[in-house]
Kinemage of the C-alpha trace (Angstrom):
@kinemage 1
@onewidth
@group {chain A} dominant
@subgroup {mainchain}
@vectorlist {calphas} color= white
{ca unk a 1} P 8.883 -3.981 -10.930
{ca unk a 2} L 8.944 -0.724 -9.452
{ca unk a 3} L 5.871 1.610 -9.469
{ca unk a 4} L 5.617 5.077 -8.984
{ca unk a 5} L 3.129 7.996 -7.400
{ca unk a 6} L 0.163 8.999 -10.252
{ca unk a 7} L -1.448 12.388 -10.330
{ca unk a 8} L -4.333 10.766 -8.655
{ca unk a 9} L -2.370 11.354 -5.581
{ca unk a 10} L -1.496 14.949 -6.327
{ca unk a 11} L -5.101 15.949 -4.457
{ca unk a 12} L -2.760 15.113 -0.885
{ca unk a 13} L 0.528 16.100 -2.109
{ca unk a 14} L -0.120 19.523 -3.553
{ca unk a 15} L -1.352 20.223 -0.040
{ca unk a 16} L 2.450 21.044 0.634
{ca unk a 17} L 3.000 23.356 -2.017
{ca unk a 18} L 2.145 26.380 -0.920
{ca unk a 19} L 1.943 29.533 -3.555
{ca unk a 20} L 4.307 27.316 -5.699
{ca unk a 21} L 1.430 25.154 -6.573
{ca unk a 22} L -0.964 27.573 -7.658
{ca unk a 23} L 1.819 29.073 -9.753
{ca unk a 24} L 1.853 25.893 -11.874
{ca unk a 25} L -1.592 26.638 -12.333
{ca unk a 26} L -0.682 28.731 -15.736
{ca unk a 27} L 0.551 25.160 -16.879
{ca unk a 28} L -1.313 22.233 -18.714
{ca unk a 29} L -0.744 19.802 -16.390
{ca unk a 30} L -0.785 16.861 -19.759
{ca unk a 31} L 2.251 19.483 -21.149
{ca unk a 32} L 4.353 19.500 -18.203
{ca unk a 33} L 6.723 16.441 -19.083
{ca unk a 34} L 7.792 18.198 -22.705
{ca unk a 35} L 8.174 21.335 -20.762
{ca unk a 36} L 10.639 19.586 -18.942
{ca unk a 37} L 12.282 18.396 -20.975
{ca unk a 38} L 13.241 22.047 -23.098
{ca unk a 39} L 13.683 23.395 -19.492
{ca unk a 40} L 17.142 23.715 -20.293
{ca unk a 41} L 17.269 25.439 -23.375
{ca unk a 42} L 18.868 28.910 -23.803
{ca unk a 43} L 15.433 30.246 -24.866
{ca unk a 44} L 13.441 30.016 -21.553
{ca unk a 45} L 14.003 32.396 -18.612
{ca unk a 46} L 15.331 30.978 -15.605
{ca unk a 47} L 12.847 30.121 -13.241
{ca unk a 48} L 13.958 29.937 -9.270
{ca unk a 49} L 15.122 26.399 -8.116
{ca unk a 50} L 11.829 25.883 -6.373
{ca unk a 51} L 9.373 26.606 -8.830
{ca unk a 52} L 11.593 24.652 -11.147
{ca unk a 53} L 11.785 21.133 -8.368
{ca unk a 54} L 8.258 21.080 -8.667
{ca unk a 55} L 7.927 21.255 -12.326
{ca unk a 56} L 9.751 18.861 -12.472
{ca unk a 57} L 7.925 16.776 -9.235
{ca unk a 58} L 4.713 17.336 -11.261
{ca unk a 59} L 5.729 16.213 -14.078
{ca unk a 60} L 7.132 12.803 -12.754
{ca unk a 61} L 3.824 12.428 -10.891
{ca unk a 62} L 1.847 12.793 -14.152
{ca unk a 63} L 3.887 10.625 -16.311
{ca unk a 64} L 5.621 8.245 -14.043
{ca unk a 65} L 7.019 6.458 -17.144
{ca unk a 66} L 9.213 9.894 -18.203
{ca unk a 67} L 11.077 9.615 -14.591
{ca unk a 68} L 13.947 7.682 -16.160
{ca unk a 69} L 14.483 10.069 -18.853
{ca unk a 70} L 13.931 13.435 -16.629
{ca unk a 71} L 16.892 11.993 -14.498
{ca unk a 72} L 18.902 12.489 -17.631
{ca unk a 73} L 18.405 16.073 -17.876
{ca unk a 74} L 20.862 17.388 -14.689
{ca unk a 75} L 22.259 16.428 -11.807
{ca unk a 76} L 19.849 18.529 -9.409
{ca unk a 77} L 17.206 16.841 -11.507
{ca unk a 78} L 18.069 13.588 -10.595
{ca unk a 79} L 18.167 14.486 -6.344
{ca unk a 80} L 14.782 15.807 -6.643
{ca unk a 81} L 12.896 12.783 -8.440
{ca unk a 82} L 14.689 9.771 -8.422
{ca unk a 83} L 13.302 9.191 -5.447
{ca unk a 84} L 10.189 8.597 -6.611
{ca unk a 85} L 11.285 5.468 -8.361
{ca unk a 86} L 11.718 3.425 -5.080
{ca unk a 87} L 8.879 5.080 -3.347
{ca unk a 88} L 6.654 1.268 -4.105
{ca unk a 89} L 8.150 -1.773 -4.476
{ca unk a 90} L 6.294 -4.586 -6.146
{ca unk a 91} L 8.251 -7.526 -7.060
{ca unk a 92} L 7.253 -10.045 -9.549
{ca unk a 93} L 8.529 -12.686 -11.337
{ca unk a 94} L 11.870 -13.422 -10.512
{ca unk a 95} L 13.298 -11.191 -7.695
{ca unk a 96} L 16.154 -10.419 -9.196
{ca unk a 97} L 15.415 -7.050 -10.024
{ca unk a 98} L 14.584 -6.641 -6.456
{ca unk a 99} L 17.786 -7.722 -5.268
{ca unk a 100} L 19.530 -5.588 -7.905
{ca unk a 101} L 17.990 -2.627 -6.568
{ca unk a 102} L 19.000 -3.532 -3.193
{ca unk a 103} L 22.453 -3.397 -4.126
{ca unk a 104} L 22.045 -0.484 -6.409
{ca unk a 105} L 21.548 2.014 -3.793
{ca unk a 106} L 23.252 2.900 -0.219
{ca unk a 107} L 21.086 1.235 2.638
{ca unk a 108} L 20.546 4.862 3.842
{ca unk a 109} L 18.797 5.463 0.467
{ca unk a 110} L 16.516 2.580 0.832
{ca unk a 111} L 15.829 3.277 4.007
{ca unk a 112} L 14.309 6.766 3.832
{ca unk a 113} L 12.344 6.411 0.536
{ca unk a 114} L 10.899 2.603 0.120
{ca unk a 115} L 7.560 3.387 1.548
{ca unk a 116} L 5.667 0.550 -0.083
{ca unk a 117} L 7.044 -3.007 -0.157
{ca unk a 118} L 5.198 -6.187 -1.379
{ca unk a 119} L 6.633 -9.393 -2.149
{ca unk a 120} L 4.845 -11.295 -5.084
{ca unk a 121} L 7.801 -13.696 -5.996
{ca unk a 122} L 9.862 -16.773 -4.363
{ca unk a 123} L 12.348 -15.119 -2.394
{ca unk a 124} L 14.690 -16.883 0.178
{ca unk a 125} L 14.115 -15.817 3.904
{ca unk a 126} L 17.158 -14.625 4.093
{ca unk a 127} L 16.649 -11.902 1.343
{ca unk a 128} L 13.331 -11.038 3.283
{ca unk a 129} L 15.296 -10.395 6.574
{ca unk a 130} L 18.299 -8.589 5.214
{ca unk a 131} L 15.402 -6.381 2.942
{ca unk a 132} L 13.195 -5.716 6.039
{ca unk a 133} L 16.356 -4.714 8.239
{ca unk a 134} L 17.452 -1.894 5.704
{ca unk a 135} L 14.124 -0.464 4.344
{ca unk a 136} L 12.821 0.250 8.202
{ca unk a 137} L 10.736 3.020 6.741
{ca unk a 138} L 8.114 0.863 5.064
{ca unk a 139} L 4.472 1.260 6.515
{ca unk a 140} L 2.764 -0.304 4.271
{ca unk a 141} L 3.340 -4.395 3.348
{ca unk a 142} L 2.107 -7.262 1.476
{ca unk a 143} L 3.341 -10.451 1.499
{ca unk a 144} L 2.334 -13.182 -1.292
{ca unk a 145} L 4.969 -15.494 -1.194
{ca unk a 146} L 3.566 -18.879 -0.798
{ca unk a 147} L 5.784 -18.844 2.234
{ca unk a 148} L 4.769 -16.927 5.151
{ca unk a 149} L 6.776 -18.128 8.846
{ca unk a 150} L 6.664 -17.247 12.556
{ca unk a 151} L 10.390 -15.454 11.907
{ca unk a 152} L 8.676 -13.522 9.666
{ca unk a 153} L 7.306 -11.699 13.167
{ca unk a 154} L 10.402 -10.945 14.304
{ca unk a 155} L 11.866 -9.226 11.049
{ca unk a 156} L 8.659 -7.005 10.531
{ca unk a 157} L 9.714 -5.583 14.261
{ca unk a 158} L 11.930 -3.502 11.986
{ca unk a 159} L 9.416 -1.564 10.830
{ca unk a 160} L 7.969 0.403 13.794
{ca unk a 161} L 5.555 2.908 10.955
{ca unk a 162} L 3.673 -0.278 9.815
{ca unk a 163} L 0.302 0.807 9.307
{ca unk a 164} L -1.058 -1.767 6.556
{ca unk a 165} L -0.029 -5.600 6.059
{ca unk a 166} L -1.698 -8.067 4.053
{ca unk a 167} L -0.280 -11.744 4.694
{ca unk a 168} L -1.807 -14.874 5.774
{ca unk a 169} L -1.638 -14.756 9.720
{ca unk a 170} L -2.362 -18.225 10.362
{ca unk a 171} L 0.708 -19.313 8.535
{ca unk a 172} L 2.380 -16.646 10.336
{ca unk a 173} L 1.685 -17.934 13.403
{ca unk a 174} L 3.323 -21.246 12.801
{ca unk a 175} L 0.364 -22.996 10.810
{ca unk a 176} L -2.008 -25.656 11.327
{ca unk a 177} L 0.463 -28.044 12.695
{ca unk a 178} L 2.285 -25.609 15.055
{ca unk a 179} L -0.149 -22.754 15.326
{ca unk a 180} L 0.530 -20.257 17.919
{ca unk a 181} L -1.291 -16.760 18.961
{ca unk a 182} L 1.233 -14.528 20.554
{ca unk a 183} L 0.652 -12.671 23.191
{ca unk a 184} L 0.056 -9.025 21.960
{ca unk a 185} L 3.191 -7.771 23.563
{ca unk a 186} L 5.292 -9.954 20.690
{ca unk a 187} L 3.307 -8.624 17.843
{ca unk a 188} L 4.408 -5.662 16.221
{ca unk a 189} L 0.994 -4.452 15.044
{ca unk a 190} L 0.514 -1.826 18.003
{ca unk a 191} L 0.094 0.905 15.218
{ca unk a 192} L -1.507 -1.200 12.287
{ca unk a 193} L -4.642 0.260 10.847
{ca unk a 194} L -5.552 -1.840 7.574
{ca unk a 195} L -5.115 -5.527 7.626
{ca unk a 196} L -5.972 -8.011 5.028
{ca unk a 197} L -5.706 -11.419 5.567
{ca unk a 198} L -5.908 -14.373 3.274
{ca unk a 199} L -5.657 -18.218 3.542
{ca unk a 200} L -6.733 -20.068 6.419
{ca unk a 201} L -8.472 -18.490 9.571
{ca unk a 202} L -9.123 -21.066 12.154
{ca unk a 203} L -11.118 -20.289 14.973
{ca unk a 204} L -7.958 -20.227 17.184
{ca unk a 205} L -6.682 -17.273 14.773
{ca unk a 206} L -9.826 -15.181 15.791
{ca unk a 207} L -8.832 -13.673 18.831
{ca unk a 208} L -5.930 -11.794 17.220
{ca unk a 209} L -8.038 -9.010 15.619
{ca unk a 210} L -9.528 -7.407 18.922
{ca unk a 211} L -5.725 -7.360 20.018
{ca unk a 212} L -4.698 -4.943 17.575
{ca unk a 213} L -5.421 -1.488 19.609
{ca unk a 214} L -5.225 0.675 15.981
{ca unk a 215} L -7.215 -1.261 13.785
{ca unk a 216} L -9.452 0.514 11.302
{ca unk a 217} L -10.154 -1.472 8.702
{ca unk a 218} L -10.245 -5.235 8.686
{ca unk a 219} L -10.864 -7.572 5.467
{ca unk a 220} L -10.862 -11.201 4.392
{ca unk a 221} L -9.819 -12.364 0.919
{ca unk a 222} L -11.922 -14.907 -0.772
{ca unk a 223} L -13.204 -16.118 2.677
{ca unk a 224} L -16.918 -15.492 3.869
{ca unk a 225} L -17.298 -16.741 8.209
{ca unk a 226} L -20.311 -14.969 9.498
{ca unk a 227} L -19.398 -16.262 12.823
{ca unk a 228} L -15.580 -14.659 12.871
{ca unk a 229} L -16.770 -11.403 10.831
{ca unk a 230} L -19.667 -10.701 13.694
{ca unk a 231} L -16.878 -11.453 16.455
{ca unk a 232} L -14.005 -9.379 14.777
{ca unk a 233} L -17.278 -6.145 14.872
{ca unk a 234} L -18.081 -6.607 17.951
{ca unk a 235} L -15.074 -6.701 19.410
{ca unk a 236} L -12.830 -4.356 17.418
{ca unk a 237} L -12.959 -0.941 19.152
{ca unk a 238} L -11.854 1.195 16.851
{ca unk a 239} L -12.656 -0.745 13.300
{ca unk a 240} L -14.728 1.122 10.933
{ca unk a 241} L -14.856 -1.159 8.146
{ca unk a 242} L -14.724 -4.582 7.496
{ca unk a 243} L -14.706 -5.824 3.994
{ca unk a 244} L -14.754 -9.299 2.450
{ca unk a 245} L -12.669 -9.177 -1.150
{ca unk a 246} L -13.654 -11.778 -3.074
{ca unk a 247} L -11.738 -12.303 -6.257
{ca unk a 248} L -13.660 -14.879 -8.309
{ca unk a 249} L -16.647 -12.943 -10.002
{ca unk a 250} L -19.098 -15.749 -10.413
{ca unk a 251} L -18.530 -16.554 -6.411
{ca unk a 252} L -18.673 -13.639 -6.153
{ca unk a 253} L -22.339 -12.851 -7.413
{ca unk a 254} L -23.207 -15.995 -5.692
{ca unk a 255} L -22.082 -14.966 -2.303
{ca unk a 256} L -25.414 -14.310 0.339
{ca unk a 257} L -24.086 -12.203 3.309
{ca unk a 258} L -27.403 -11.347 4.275
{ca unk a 259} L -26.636 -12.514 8.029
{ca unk a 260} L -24.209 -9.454 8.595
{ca unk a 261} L -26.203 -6.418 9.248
{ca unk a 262} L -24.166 -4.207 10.637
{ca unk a 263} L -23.287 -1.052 8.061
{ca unk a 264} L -19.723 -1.564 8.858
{ca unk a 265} L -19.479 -4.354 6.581
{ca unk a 266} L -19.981 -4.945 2.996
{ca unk a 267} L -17.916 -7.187 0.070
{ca unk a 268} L -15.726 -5.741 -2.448
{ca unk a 269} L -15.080 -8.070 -6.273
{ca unk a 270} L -11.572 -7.315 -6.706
{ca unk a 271} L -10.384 -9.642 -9.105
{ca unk a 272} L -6.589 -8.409 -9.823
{ca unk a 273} L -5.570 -7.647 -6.561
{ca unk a 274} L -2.096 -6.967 -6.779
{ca unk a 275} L -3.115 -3.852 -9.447
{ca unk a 276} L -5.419 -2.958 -6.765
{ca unk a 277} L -3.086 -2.906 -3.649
{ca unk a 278} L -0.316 -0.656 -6.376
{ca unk a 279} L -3.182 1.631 -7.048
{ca unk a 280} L -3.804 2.205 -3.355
{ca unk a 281} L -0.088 2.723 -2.796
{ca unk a 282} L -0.603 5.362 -5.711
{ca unk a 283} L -3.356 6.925 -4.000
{ca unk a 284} L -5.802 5.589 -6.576
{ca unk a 285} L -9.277 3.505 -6.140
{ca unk a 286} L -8.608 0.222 -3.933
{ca unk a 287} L -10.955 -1.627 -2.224
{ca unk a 288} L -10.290 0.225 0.579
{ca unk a 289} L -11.409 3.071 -1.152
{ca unk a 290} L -14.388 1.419 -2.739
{ca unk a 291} L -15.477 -0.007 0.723
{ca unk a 292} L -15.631 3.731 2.513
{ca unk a 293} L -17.908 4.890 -1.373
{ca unk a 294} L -20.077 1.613 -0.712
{ca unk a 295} L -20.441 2.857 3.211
{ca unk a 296} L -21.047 6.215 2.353
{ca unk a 297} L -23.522 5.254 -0.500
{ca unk a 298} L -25.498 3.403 1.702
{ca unk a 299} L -25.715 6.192 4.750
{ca unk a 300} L -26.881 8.828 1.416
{ca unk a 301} L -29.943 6.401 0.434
{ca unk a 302} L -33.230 7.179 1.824
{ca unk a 303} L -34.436 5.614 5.323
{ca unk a 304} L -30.860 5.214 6.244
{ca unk a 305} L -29.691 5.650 9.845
């Protein structure tokens, strides 16, 4: 499954627009894709190439499903917004569609414009390491195999923009059996911002978040420790929020963190996470998002500090 930008993202990309932008201003933005598609008939004016790319652009940002059909329309068409197709990744299923598209397109392809990668299916090792090696421009990962390794460590060194990874660390650092914590020159979190982590978190694990220099914004999946959540915000320099996603709702109004008091933390239901994590990678509502609203609301009510 491949998923593409929405215009809920527009807000940061019109920012590089320039004049063109607010000349698509004329335009109803909910008409653009049938515009489009009559672009080429005899009975419109030309329009210069640049106004025209980000017609177009627009067009596949507000209706992500009409990308496949705009590509139809030319050639130049196709350069400026296929693109977007390959922008997120999320495989499901079977990851056959996955590996098709790896073979689909020229590793130099892949490479500049998968930005978002998360893998949701089985998938042999193997295809993980030969997928990680060619898409080196990913920054933001999720990994919800079943099957998380210490290798694992060494393939995500191929991504030096990481900025957000959700996996389950203590089976990346060799499990229960043969759990190891690197030392922090082996990890290759020096620039990661967001982490989520899920499964296990033994004591032993703990340490790991204060060695992350870049960290922002810390949560835990379906796992309340008021122990390891007061260590990881006290000794986090630079984290700003840290948020505990829990995705059963009854747990969920059940759950009493009344020992945290510190404004930096607060829980998030989120029951259909992977939509969540593909509407953050569309610059739509996450939990992220919902976390800094639930921060913000609280500094707005009365006798705040």
């Amino acid at each position: 499954m491949f998923c593409i930008p929405s215009t809920k993202a527009a807000i940061t990309w019109q920012s590089d627009l320039g004049p063109l932008w607010h000349s698509l201003l004329v335009f109803n933005c909910h008409q653009l894709p049938t515009l489009a598609m009559i672009m080429e008939s005899e009975t419109l004016l030309t329009l210069p190439a640049e106004l025209e790319r980000v017609i177009f652009e627009l067009a596949a940002w507000q209706d992500p499903k009409s990308i496949t059909t705009l590509i139809l329309v030319a050639k130049r068409i196709c350069i400026w917004i296929e693109p977007q197709l390959y922008r997120i990744v999320l495989s499901t299923g079977s990851t056959d569609q996955l590996l098709q598209m790896m073979r689909s397109k020229p590793p130099e392809f892949l490479r500049e414009h998968v930005h978002h990668l998360a893998f949701s299916a089985p998938i042999s090792r193997g295809d993980v390491a030969r997928i990680l090696s060619i898409c080196t421009n990913v920054h933001d990962l999720a990994v919800w195999t079943g099957d998380t390794y210490p290798d694992l460590l060494s393939d995500m060194r191929n991504l030096p923009n990481l900025r957000r990874l959700s996996t389950c660390l203590s089976d990346l650092f060799g499990g229960p059996d043969q759990f190891r914590l690197p030392p922090i020159e082996e990890l290759p979190f020096s620039h990661l911002t967001h982490l989520d982590v899920f499964g296990d978190m033994p004591a032993a694990l703990w340490p790991v978040f204060r060695m992350l220099p870049c960290l922002t914004h810390l949560s835990f999946s379906d796992n309340y420790t008021p122990e390891m959540i007061q260590m990881a915000l006290d000794t986090c320099a630079a984290l700003q929020f840290l948020v505990i996603v829990w995705m059963d709702s009854l747990e969920f109004e059940a759950l009493d963190t009344s020992a945290i008091a510190d404004p930096r933390f607060c829980t998030i239901e989120c029951v259909l996470f992977k939509d969540d994590w593909k509407e953050g990678a569309l610059g739509g509502l996450d939990f992220w998002l919902r976390a800094d609203m639930e921060h913000k609301s609280r500094r707005e009510r009365p006798g705040s500090s």
